[in-house]
C-alpha positions, 0 to 999 in steps of 0.5 A, a space after each residue: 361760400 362766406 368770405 372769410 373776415 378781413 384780418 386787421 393790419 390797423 389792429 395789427 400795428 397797433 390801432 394808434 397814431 402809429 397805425 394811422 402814420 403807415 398806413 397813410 391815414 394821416 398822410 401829411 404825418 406820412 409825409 413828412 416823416 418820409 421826407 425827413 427820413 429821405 434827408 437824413 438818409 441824404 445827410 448821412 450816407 450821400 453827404 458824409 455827415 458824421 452822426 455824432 456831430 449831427 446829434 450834438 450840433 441839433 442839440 446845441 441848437 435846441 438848447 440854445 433856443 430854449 435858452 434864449 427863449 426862456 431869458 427873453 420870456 422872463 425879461 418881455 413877460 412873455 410864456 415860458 417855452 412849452 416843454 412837456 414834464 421831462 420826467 420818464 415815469 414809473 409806470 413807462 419804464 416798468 413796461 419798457 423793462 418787462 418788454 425788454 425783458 421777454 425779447 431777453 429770456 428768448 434769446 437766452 432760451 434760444 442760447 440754452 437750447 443750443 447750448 445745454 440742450 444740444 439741440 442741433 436743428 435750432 443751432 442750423 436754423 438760427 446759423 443760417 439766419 446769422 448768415 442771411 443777415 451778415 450777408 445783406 448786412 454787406 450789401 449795404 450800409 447800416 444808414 442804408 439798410 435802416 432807410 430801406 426798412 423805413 420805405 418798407 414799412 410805409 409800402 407793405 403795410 398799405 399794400 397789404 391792407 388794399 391787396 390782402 386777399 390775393 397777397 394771402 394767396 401768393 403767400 400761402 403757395 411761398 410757404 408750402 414750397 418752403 414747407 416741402 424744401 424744409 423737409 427734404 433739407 431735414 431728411 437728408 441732412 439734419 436727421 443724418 447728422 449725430 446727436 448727443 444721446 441722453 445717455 452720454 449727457 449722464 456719463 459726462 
């Protein structure tokens, strides 16, 4: 029997320095991106630093140097610091709106369907995700809950990579469980509970 291919969680990420970062092929990258995430995390949530006063501290500092840096190159005929073109061009932003832009009309999708469509199964589902997240979200402070994401994806990608194969498994048994639970919820609670017919839509 052929063993199917391995699916690509480089590829997956996105197959640039990002990808190299998670998956700890740069590890010094890896590294110390863990650790100033491990400091801000202390900064903000053991230490009680306030995060606008955090921000606007760093960039007093770094206007500062930049300040000093410049009129000190000019007076010791010294290079000027080297800043890349501040300019945010017109190719990144067109894609950064037309991606903005998907995540939007699915959301609004999501709203009409629930709204106009009457659609009853998706208003639970999307319920009990709300719910989910509000829950956790109690749990633990935003600092926190963004820290925990951070350890998460510099673990699970890595761990997926090396352990696909018996992880695809365990997954694949977690989700015809989920499967038959679902549809033992749906029959008997949602097919039960009454929805509007097309024929009442077109009297109101």
């Amino acid at each position: 029997m052929v063993e199917s291919s391995r699916f690509s969680v480089h590829l997956a990420l996105g197959g640039g320095a990002v990808a190299d970062v998670l998956l700890w092929r740069k590890w010094y990258r890896s590294v110390a991106f863990l650790v100033g995430s491990t400091a801000l995390w202390f900064l903000f949530e053991i230490a009680g630093y306030n995060l606008l006063s955090f921000i606007s501290n760093v960039l007093l500092l770094l206007v500062a140097i930049l300040f000093f840096w410049g009129k000190s190159a000019s007076l010791l005929n010294r290079p000027l610091p080297p800043l890349p073109s501040l300019v945010v061009t017109e190719e990144s932003a067109l894609r950064a709106a037309d991606e903005m832009r998907v995540w939007v009309n699915y959301v609004l999708a999501i709203a009409h369907d629930i709204a106009f469509g009457g659609n009853l199964r998706l208003f639970a589902e999307v319920a009990i995700l709300l719910l989910v997240i509000s829950y956790i979200g109690s749990l633990f402070s935003f600092f926190t809950l963004v820290y925990i994401d951070v350890l998460l994806s510099f673990s699970l990608p890595v761990l997926y990579d090396k352990y696909q194969k018996p992880i695809d498994d365990k997954l694949s048994a977690v989700y015809n469980i989920a499967q038959v639970q679902y549809r033992k919820i749906d029959d008997k609670i949602l097919r039960k509970l009454p929805l509007p017919s097309k024929k009442e839509k077109k009297i109101q």
